[in-house]
Structure formats: C-alpha cells, structure tokens
C-alpha positions in Angstrom: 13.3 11.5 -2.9 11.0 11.2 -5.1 11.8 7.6 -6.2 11.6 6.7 -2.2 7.9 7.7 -2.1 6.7 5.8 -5.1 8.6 2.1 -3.9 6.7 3.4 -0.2 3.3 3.9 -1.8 4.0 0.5 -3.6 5.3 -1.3 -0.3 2.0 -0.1 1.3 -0.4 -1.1 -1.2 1.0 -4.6 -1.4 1.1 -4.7 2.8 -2.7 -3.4 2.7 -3.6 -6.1 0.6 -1.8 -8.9 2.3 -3.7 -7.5 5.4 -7.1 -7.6 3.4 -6.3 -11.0 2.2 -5.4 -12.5 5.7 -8.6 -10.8 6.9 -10.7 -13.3 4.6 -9.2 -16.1 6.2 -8.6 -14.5 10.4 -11.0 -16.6 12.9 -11.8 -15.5 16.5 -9.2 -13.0 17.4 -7.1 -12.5 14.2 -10.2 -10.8 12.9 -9.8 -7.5 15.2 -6.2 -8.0 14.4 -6.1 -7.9 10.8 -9.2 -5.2 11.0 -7.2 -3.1 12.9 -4.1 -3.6 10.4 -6.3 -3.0 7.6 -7.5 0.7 9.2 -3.6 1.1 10.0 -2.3 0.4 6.3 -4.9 2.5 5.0 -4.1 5.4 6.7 -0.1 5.0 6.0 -1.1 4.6 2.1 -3.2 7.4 2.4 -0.8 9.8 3.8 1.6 8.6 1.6 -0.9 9.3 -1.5 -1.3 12.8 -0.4 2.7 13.2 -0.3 2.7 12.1 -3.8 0.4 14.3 -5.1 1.8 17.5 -3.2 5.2 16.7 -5.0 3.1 16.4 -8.1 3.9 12.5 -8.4 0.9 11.1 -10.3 -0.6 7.9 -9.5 -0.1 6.9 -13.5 3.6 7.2 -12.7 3.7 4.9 -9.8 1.5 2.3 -11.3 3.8 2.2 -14.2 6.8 1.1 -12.4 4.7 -1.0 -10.0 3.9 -2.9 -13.5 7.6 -2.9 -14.5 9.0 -3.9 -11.0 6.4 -7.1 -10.8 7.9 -7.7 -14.8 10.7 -7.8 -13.1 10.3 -10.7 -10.8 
C-alpha cells in the first residue's frame, strides 16, 4: 500500500510538471486548458502528499526512489 502511494505521488509530480511545461508553450485556448490541468494536478498531488504523511511516508523516502527509478531508465 504503501509502495502504491509513493509511485502515485511520483506519477503526479511528473504529470504536474508536464502540465506546467505545456503551459509555457499553450496559445489561445490551450492556456485555460493547461491552467486548469495545472490547478487539477496540484490538488491530486496535494491530497496525495497529505496521505503520505498520515501513513508517516516521508517526502525523503519518496524522492529517494524517484532518484533510483529515473537511474533506472
């Protein structure tokens, strides 16, 4: 379980940043769409911080095997 929250908290990270990164390029109407997926990603990372914290995952811990899973790659 508590291996599931840590790859979620990594998944989200890594989907709020592509969202920040596609917001830099977004014209017209992509802007309020990646806005609006920023705010979204935010919230789900958020939430899933709070989970981690109340099962006393620290954020030390998932960085580490964010680093060892990019490593990986």
């Amino acid at each position: 379980k508590d291996e599931d929250i840590i790859k979620n908290v990594i998944k989200a990270k890594a989907e709020l940043e592509c969202a920040i990164n596609n917001f830099e390029y977004a014209e017209n109407d992509l802007i309020d769409y990646f806005s609006y997926q920023i705010k979204a990603n935010q919230a789900k990372l958020d939430y899933l911080l709070k989970k981690a914290k109340k099962r006393g995952i620290l954020l030390s811990m998932i960085e580490e095997i964010e680093l060892k899973s990019k490593k990986g790659m």
